[in-house]
C-alpha positions as CSV (number, residue, x, y, z in Angstrom):
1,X,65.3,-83.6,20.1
2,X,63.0,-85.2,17.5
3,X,61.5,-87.2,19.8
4,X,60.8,-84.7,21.9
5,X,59.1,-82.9,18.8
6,X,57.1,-85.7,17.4
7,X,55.9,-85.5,21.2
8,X,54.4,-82.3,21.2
9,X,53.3,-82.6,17.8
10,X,51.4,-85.4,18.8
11,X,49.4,-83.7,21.6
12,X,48.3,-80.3,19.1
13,X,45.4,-82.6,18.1
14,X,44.5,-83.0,21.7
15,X,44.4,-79.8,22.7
16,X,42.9,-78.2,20.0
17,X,39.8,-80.4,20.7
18,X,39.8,-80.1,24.1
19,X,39.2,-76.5,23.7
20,X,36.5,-76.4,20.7
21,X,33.3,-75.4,22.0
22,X,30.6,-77.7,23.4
23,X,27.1,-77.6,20.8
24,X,23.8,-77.2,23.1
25,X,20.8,-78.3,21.4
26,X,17.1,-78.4,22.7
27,X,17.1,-76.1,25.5
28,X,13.7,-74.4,26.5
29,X,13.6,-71.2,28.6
30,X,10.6,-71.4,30.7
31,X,9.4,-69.8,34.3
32,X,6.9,-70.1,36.6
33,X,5.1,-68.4,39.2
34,X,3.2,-68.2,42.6
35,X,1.4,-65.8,44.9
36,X,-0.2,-65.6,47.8
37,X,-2.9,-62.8,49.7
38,X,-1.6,-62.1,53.4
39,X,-2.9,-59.9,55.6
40,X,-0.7,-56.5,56.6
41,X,0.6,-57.4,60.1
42,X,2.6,-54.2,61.2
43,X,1.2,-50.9,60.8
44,X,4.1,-47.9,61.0
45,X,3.1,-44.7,62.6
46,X,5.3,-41.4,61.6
47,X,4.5,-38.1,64.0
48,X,6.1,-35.4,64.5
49,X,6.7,-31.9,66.2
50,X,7.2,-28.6,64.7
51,X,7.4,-25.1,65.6
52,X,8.5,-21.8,64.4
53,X,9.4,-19.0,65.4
54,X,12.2,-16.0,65.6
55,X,13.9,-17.9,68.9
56,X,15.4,-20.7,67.8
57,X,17.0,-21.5,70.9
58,X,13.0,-21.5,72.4
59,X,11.7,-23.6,69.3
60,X,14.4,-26.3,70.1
61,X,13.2,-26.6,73.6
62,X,9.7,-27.0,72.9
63,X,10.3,-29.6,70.5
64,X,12.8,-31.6,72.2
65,X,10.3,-31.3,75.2
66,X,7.8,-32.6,73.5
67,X,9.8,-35.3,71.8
68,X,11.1,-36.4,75.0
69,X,7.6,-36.4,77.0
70,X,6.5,-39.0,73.8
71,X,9.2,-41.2,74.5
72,X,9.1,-41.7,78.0
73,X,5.6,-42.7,77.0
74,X,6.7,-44.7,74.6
75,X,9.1,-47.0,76.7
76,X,6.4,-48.5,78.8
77,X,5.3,-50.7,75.4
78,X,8.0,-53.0,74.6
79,X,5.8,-54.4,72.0
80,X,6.6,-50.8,69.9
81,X,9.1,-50.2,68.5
82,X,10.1,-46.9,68.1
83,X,13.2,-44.2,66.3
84,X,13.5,-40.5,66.6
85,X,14.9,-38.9,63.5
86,X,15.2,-35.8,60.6
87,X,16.1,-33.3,63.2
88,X,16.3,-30.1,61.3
89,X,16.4,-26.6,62.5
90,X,16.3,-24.3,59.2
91,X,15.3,-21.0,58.3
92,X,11.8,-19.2,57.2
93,X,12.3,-16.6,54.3
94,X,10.1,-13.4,53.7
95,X,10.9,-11.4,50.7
96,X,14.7,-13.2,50.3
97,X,15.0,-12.1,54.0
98,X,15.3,-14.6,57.3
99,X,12.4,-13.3,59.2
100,X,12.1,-16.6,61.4
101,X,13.4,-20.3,62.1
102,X,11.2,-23.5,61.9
103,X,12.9,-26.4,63.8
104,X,11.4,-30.0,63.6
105,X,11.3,-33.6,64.5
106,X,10.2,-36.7,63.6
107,X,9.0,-39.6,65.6
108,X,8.3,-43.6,63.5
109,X,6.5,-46.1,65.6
110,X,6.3,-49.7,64.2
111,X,4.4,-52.3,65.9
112,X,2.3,-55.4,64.7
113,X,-0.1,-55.1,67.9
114,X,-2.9,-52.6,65.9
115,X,-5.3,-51.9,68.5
116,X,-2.3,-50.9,71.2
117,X,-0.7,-48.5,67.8
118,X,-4.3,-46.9,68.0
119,X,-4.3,-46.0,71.4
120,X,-0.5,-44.7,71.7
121,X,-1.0,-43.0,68.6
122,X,-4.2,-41.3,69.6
123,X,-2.3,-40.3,73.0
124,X,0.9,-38.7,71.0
125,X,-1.2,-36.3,69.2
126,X,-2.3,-34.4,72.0
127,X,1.2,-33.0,71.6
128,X,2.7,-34.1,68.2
129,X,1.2,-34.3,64.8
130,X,0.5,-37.2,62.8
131,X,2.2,-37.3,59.5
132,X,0.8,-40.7,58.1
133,X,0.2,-44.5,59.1
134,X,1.0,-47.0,56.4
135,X,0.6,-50.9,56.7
136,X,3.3,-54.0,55.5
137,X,3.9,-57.5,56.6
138,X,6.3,-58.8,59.2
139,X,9.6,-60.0,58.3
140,X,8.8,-63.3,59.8
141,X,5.3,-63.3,58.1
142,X,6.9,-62.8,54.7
143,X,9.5,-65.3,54.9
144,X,7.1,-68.1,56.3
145,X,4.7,-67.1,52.8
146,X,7.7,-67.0,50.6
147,X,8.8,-70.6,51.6
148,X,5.6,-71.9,50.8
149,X,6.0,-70.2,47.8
150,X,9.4,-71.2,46.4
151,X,7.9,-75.1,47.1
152,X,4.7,-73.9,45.0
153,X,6.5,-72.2,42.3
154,X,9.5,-75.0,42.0
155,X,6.6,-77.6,41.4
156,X,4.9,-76.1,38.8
157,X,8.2,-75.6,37.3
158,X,9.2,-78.9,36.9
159,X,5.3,-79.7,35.8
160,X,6.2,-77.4,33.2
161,X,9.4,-78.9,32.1
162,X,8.2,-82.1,32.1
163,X,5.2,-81.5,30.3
164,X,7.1,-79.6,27.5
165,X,9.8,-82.7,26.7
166,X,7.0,-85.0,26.8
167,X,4.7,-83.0,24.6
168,X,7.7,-82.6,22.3
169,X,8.2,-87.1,22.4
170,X,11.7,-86.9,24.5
171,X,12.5,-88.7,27.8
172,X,13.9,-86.4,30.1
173,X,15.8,-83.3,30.9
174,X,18.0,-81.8,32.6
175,X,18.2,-78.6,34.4
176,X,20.6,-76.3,32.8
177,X,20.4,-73.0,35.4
178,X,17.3,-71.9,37.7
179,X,16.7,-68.3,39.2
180,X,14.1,-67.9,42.3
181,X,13.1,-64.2,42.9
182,X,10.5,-63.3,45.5
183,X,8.5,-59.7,46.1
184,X,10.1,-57.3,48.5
185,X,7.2,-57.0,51.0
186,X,7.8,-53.5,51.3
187,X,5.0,-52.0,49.6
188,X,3.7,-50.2,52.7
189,X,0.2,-49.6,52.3
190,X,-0.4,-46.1,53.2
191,X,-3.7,-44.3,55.1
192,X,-3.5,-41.1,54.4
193,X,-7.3,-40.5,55.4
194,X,-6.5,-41.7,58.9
195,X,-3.4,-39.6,58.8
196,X,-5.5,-36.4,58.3
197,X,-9.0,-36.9,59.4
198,X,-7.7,-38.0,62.9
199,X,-8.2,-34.9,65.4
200,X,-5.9,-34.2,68.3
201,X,-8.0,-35.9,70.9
202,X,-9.0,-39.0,68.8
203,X,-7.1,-42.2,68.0
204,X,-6.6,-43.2,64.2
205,X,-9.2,-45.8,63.2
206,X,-6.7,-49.1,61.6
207,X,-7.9,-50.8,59.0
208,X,-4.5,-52.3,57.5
209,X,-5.8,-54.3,54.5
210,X,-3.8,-56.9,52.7
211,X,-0.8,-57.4,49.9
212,X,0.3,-59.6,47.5
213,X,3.2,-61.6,47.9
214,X,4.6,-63.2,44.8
215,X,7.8,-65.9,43.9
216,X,9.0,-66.7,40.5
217,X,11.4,-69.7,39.5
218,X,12.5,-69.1,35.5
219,X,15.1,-71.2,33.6
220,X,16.5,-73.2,31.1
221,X,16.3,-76.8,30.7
222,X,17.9,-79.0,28.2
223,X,15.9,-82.2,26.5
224,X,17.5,-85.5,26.4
């Protein structure tokens, strides 16, 4: 028994320094950044029908008519893609009293060729309304300019590092963590003007402009 104890008496020591807590000393927090000016490659096109009425069994036709006449059109462009949705049938108030129902539609087009979204678009409103066109960049354009970026911004990142333990006379250092965050790409650009100068028998003019895509790479770094 009192060998046992002079044992585990022995180890205490051990363990108590195996759990004291590790000093850090000379650690930097530092970031560093990259952008890039790409052109809007898809332009989104929202349209819609609406009617109203005191039949609301008639208004439903009519719309789902029309609805259905734009999609048939629609399915001879495979290169637009296309999603009907906010159906709502709901009711129009005169004095706190139903005097009428107003049922509508919606119709989003999406499509990266521009001049084929003008046409379509311009065709579509000889029944249907446009709501509003708005511009953003490709998935596949985005993540081609964020992988540049990420190599840009990692770069200048170590640059940084390196020039900070040097300009403070020490030989290296290490990375202790690193984040890399990158803009969404979903800052849709809209054209409003288009959306309400355009007439029923004219197509939307396209102009879809440009964006900003950005990456950042912050951290700490410890100096040997």
């Amino acid at each position: 028994m009192k060998y046992l104890l002079l044992c585990f008496l022995s180890v205490l020591p051990v363990i108590s320094v195996a759990h004291e807590p590790v000093d850090h000393y000379d650690r930097v927090q530092l970031s560093a950044s990259a952008q890039a000016q790409v052109d809007n490659d898809t332009v989104i096109a929202v349209l819609y029908s609406q009617e109203e009425g005191s039949d609301a069994v008639q208004l439903t036709g009519l719309v789902n008519e029309r609805v259905n006449e734009a999609v048939e059109l629609l399915q001879q462009y495979e290169s637009i893609k296309f999603q009907t949705s906010a159906y709502s049938t709901s009711p129009v108030y005169h004095k706190s009293k139903v005097t009428g129902w107003r049922v509508r539609q919606t119709l989003r087009l999406e499509s990266q060729d521009m001049a084929l979204m003008s046409k379509v678009v311009g065709q579509l409103q000889q029944a249907l309304a446009l709501q509003g066109l708005s511009f953003t960049v490709s998935p596949e354009l985005k993540k081609k300019t964020d992988d540049q970026l990420i190599d840009q911004a990692l770069i200048k990142f170590q640059q940084r590092a390196l020039r900070i333990t040097q300009q403070l006379g020490r030989k290296n250092y290490k990375i202790v963590d690193i984040d890399v965050s990158t803009s969404t790409g979903h800052y849709p650009r809209p054209q409003y003007e288009a959306a309400m100068m355009a007439s029923k028998a004219a197509a939307p003019v396209i102009e879809a402009g440009e964006q900003t895509l950005k990456v950042r790479a912050s951290g700490q770094i410890e100096m040997e």
